[in-house]
NUTOR-851771 format. One record per residue (C-alpha): x, y, z; residue in one letter. Coordinates in steps of 0.1 Angstrom, whole numbers, padded with zeros to 4 digits, always signed. Layout:
BEGIN
XYZA...
//
This chain:
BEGIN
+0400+0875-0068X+0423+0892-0046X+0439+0926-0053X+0469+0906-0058X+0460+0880-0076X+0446+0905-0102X+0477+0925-0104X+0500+0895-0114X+0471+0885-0139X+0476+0918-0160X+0511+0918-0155X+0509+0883-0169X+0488+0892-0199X+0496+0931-0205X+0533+0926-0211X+0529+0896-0237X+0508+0917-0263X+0537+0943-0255X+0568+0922-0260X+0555+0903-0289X+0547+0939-0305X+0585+0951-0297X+0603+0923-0311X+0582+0929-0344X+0589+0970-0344X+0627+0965-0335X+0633+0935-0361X+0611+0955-0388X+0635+0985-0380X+0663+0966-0382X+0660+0947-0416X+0659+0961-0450X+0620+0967-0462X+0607+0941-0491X+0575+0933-0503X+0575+0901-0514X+0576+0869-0498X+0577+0830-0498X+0577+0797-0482X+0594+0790-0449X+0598+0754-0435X+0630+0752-0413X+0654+0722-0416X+0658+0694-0388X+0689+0702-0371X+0695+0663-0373X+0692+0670-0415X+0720+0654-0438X+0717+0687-0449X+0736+0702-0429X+0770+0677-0428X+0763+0689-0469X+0763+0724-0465X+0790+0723-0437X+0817+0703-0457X+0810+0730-0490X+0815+0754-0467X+0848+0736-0454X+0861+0732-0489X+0854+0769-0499X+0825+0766-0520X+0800+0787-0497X+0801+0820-0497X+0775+0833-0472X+0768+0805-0450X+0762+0812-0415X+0761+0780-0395X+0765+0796-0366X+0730+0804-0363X+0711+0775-0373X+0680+0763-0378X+0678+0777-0414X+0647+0774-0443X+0645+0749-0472X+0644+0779-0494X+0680+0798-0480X+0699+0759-0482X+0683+0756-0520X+0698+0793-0526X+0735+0783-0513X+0729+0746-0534X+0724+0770-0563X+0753+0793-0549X+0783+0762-0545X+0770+0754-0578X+0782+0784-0590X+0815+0780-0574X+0825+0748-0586X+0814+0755-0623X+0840+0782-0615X+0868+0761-0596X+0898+0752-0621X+0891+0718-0614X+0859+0702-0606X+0862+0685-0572X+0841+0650-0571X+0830+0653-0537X+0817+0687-0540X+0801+0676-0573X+0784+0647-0556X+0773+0675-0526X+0757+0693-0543X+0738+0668-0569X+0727+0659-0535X+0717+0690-0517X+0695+0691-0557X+0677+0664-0554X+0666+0669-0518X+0655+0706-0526X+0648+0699-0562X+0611+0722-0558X+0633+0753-0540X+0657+0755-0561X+0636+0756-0588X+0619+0785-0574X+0655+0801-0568X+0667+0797-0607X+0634+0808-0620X+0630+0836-0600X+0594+0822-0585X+0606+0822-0550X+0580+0851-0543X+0546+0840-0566X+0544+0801-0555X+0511+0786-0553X+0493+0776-0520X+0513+0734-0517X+0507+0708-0494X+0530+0682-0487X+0515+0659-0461X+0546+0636-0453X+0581+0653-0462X+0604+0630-0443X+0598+0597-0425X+0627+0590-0398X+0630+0556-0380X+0655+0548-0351X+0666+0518-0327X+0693+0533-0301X+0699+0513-0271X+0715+0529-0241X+0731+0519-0208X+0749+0539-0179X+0737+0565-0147X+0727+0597-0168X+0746+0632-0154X+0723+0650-0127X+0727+0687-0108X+0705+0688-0080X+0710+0712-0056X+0681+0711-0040X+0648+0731-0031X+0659+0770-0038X+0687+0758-0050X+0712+0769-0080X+0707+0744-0107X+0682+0712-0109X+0688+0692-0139X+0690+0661-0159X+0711+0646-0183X+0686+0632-0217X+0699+0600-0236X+0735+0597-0219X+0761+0602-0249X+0733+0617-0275X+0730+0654-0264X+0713+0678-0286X+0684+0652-0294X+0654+0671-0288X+0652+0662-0252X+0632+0631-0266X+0625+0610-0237X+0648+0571-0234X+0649+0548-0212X+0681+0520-0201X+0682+0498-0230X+0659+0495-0261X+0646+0527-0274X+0625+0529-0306X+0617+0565-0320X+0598+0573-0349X+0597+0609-0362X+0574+0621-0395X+0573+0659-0409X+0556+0680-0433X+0543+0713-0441X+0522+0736-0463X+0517+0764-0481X+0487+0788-0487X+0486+0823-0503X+0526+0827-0509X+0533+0837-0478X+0519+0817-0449X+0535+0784-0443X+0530+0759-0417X+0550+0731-0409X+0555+0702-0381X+0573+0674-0373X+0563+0646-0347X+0580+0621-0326X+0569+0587-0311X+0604+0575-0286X+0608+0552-0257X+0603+0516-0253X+0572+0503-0270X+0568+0479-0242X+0566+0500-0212X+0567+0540-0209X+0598+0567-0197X+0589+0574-0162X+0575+0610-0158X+0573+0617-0203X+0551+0615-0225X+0561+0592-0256X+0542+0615-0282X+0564+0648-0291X+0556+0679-0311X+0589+0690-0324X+0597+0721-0346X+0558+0727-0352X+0556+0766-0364X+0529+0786-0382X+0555+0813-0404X+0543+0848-0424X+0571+0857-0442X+0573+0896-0450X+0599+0903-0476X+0628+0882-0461X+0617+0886-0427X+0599+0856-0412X+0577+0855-0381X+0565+0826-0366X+0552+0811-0332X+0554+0775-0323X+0585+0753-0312X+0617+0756-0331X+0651+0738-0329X+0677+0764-0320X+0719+0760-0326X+0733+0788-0321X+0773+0797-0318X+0808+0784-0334X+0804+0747-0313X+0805+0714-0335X+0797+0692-0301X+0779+0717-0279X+0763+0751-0283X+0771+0779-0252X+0744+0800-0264X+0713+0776-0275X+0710+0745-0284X+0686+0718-0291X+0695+0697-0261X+0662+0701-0238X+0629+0699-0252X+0616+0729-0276X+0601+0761-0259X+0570+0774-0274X+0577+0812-0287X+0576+0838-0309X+0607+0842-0334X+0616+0867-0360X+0650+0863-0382X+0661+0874-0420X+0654+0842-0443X+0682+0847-0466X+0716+0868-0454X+0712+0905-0463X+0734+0940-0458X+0724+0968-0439X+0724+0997-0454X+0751+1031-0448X+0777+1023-0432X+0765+0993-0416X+0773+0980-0451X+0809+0974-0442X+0794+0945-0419X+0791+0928-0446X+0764+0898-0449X+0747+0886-0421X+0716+0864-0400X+0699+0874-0377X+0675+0857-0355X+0653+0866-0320X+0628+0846-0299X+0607+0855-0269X+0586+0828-0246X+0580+0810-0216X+0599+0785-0196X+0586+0756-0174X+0574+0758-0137X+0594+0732-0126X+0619+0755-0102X+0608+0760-0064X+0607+0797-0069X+0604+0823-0102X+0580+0794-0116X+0574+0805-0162X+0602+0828-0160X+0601+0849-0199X+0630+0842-0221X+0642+0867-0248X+0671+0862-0268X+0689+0871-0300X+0719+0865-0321X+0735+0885-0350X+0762+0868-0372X+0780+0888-0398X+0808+0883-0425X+0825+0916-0429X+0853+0893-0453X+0849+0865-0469X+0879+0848-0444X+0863+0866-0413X+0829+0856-0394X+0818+0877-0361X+0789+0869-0339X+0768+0883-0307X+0744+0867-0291X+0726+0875-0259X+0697+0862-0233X+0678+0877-0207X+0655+0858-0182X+0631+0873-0163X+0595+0876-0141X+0579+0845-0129X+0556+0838-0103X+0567+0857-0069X+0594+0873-0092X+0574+0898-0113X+0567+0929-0082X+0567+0951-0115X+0547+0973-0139X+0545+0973-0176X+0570+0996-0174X+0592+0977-0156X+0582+0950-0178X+0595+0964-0210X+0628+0979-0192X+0638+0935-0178X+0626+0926-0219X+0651+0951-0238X+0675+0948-0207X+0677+0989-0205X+0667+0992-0170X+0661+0955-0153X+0656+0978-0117X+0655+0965-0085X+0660+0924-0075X+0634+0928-0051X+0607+0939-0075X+0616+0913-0103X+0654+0896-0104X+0668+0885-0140X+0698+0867-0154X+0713+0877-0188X+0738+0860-0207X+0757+0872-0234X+0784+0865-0257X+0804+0867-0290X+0823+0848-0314X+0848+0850-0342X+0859+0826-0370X+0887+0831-0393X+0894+0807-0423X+0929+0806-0444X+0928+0793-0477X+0965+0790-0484X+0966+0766-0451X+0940+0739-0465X+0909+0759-0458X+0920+0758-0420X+0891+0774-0398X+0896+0789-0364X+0870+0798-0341X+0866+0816-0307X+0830+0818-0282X+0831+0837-0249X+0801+0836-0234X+0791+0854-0196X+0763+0862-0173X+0757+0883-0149X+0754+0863-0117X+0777+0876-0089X+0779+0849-0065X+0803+0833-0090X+0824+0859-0097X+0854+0850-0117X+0882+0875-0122X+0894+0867-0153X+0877+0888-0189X+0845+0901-0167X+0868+0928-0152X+0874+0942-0188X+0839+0935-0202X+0800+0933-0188X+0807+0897-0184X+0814+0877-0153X+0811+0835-0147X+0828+0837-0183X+0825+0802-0207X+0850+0796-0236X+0850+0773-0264X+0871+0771-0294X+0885+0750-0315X+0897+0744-0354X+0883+0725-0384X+0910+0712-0412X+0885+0702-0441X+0916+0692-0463X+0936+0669-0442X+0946+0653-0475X+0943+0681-0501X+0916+0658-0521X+0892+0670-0494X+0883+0636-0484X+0898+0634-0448X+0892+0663-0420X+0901+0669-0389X+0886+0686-0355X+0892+0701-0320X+0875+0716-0299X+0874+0727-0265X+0848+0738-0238X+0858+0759-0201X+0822+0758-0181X+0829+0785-0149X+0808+0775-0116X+0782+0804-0125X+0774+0787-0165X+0734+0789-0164X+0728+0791-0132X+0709+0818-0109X+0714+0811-0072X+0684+0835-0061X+0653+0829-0080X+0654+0803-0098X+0663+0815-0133X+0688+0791-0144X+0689+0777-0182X+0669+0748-0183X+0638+0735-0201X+0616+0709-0183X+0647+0701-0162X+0672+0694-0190X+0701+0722-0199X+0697+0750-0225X+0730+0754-0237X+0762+0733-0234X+0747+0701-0218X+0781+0698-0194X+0766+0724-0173X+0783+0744-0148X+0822+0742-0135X+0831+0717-0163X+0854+0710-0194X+0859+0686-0222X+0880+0681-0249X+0871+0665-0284X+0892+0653-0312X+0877+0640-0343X+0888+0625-0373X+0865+0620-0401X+0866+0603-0436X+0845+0603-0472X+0842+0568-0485X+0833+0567-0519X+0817+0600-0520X+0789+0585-0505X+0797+0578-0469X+0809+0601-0440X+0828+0579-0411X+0841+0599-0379X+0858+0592-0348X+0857+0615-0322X+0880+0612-0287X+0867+0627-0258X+0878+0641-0224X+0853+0654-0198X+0860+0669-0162X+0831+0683-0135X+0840+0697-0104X+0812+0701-0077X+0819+0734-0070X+0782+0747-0078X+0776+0726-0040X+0807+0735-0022X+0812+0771-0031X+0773+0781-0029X+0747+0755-0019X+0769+0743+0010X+0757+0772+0027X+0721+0768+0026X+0726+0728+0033X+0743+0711+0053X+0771+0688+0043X+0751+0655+0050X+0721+0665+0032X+0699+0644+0012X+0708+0665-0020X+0746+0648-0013X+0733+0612-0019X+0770+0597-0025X+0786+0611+0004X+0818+0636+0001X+0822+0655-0034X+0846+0650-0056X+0858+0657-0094X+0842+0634-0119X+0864+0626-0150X+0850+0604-0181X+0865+0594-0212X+0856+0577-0241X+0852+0573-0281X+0821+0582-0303X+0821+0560-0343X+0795+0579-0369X+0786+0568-0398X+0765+0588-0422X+0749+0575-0454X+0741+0604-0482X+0706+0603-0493X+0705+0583-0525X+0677+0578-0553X+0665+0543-0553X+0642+0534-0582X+0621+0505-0567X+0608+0534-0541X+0596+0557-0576X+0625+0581-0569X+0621+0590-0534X+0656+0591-0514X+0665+0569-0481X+0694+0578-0459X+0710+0566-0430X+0732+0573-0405X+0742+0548-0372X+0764+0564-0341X+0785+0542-0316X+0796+0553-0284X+0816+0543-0254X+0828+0561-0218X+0837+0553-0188X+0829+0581-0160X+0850+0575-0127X+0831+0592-0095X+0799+0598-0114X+0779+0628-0099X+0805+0638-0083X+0817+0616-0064X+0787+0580-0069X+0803+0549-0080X+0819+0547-0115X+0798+0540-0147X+0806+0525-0182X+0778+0539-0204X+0776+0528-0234X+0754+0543-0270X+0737+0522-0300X+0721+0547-0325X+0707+0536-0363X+0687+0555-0384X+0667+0556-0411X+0653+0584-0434X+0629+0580-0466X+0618+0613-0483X+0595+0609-0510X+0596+0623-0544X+0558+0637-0540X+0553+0667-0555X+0527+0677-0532X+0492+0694-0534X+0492+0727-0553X+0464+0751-0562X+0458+0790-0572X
//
């Protein structure tokens, strides 16, 4: 082995045992000591669960519900069942929707809620449950998926997933028939270890997604939970920020990265005068991306978001990211090491370049105004060869992304009927790194908003309860993508007739279109011995006009149903 060779070998394995150990002392510091502990089996961010928690929280029934840092446990949505309980025993008048909400959100955490109301969160016995939740799906697709290729060394390589069904997992489809069937369960051993996995089977069952494998592992973690701090390692959904549509910060839209996460399990206070922060989340991971980039190849990720609620009408958020090392890009010690991981000294581009990104976000809500909510994300990074002079002059931000929008839960004061907007501004410089590599994406698909870079869209959506049971929404979208990430940048390194400009001269791409949901509430059904199905079926239409920036127009078009069963076992239990 060559002196060289052995040098990025320690720096490869050194560092690890050193960040991991960090993240643990700085999290530990940061949250409030406990000694007990409990069960922790996150919620699929596709989860009926959370259209549940999201319209109590809409209708003023949630107090400390944080969903802008999602995924959260089975045990803290049990806790905030047991907490809009509360508030509607409370409520003058007893709303039937949020009545049949939360007989809902009961029967589908009927064990942790138990464990809440008798105070046994923290002495359970060791549990198994080998098969949680069953999920099957059809979805048929059609249309030219979104691509960023900018070449070898360039700023961005990319791929859109399922064209009209971002935030799925990065679960591999092909043009036409898809079938996908996903299966989770977990267990529990000693009261405070819990492991937990769910699987996917997706594609075509009669031929195979070029370049994927049909079998997935997704949200598989082994958890020890500490008091109310968990920490796990494994592969977990992540949504974090104030979007409905599309996360700036993280989202689940490219396949899950393997890493090591800490967060609180329930909301907690800080203590002094950190109390006036009120309740809050918080959540940090640290791993490894993928090696598919020409240059910086398994660059480290670390990131972290803190939500808090210093009034009950007022939310504030920060989240951050840094990205550094890789192969050819980590010319540093562990001490250099350590300085790129906390972001205190990153030192010289030559010895090891990084890209951070970092943001915040508010949320107000005014009850006297139907429960209105309105809600702010600026995100930025650092790159400076997209430069934007706009908020980066005033704060450590440049290539600075917005999105905001409002939710109006009582469009007709029964609650019934809601309305949404939202809005996303994408600068030139959103996730990408022009110099080594370190742009946000996951075995080629976006981490993040999955527009990408110099974009924008527009979403209006109205939404409906139909006989308490039923949730139908139609959402009206606008899209814009301007090729500036070739023409400002890459159009130096290449030339304009390139192979990485396959349809000629550049040009803006514009799309719209209509999305129909359906969702079914999970519902007891007595020939199935009490277990619950669910459904939920998604119909989507756009037509894109210069498609990759200037290719011929596409009409793409989305067919999504789905089915859930969850049966009522009560699982394996011993002392």
């Amino acid at each position: 082995m060559t002196a060289t060779a052995d040098r990025m070998q320690r720096t490869r394995k050194i560092p690890l045992f050193l960040a991991v150990g960090a993240i643990f002392a700085a999290c530990l510091a940061l949250m409030p000591a406990a000694h007990a502990s409990t069960y922790v089996v996150n919620i699929p961010l596709d989860s009926p669960i959370y259209e549940e928690l999201d319209t109590l929280d809409g209708l003023g029934y949630l107090d400390t519900y944080f969903p802008e840092v999602r995924p959260i446990s089975r045990v803290e949505a049990a806790r905030l069942t047991v907490e809009a309980e509360a508030n509607l025993n409370q409520a003058e008048t007893r709303e039937p929707l949020a009545a049949t909400l939360t007989a809902t959100l009961r029967s589908q955490l009927h064990e942790e809620v138990g464990w809440i109301e008798n105070d046994t969160e923290d002495i359970q016995p060791s549990v198994f449950h080998p098969i949680d939740r069953i999920e099957t799906q059809y979805l048929f697709s059609s249309g030219a998926p979104r691509q960023w290729l900018t070449g070898p060394g360039g700023a961005l390589n990319a791929t859109e997933g399922t064209p009209l069904l971002p935030n799925n997992d990065g679960l591999p489809t092909a043009p036409g028939s898809n079938e996908i069937l996903r299966l989770s369960g977990w267990g529990g051993l000693g009261g405070f270890l819990t492991g937990y996995a769910e699987g996917a089977v997706s594609g075509p069952f009669t031929r195979e997604v070029h370049g994927a494998s049909p079998g997935q592992l997704l949200g598989a973690e082994a958890v020890v939970s500490l008091g109310n701090v968990a920490f796990s390692f494994g592969q977990e959904e992540r949504g974090w920020g104030t979007g409905y549509f599309a996360q700036l910060s993280n989202s689940d839209n490219a396949p899950l990265i393997p890493a090591f996460t800490v967060q609180n399990i329930h909301p907690k206070t800080w203590p002094w005068i950190l109390r006036y922060l009120g309740p809050g989340r918080r959540a940090t991971f640290f791993g490894q991306l993928d090696a598919i980039r020409s240059f910086a190849q398994h660059p480290w990720i670390f990131s972290h978001v803190l939500a808090f609620k210093p009034l009950p009408t007022f939310e504030i958020g920060i989240t951050r990211t840094i990205i550094f090392g890789g192969r050819d890009n980590d010319h540093y010690d562990n001490l250099g090491f350590v300085g790129r991981f906390t972001g205190i000294a990153t030192g010289l581009a030559s010895e090891g370049n990084t890209h951070t990104r970092a943001g915040v976000f508010l949320k107000f809500n005014f009850p006297s105004l139907r429960n209105l909510q309105l809600y702010q994300e600026i995100v930025g990074s650092d790159n400076l060869a997209f430069e934007v002079p706009t908020l980066g002059h005033y704060l450590p931000f440049l290539n600075v992304a917005y999105q905001g929008g409002f939710y109006l839960p009582r469009l007709t004061k029964d609650g019934l009927t809601d309305l949404r907007f939202e809005y996303a501004l994408l600068p030139p410089g959103y996730a990408i790194e022009m110099a080594s590599s370190l742009y946000y994406t996951y075995n080629g698909a976006l981490l993040g908003d999955p527009m990408g870079p110099n974009a924008s869209e527009a979403d209006l959506q109205l939404g409906r309860w139909i006989n308490l049971r039923y949730k139908a929404d139609v959402d009206f979208f606008y899209t814009s993508r301007s090729p500036g990430i070739y023409e400002g940048n890459v159009r130096r390194f290449f030339p304009a007739n390139s192979v990485y400009y396959p349809y000629g001269p550049l040009t803006t791409e514009h799309s719209g279109g209509v999305a129909f949901d359906l969702l079914r509430l999970p519902q007891v059904v007595t020939f199935a011995h009490g277990a619950r199905l669910e459904g939920k079926a998604r119909l989507a239409f756009e037509y894109v006009n210069q498609m990759n920036y200037g290719g011929p127009s596409s009409f793409r078009t989305l067919a999504l149903f789905s089915f859930g069963f969850a049966p009522d076992a009560a699982g394996l239990t011993w002392r």
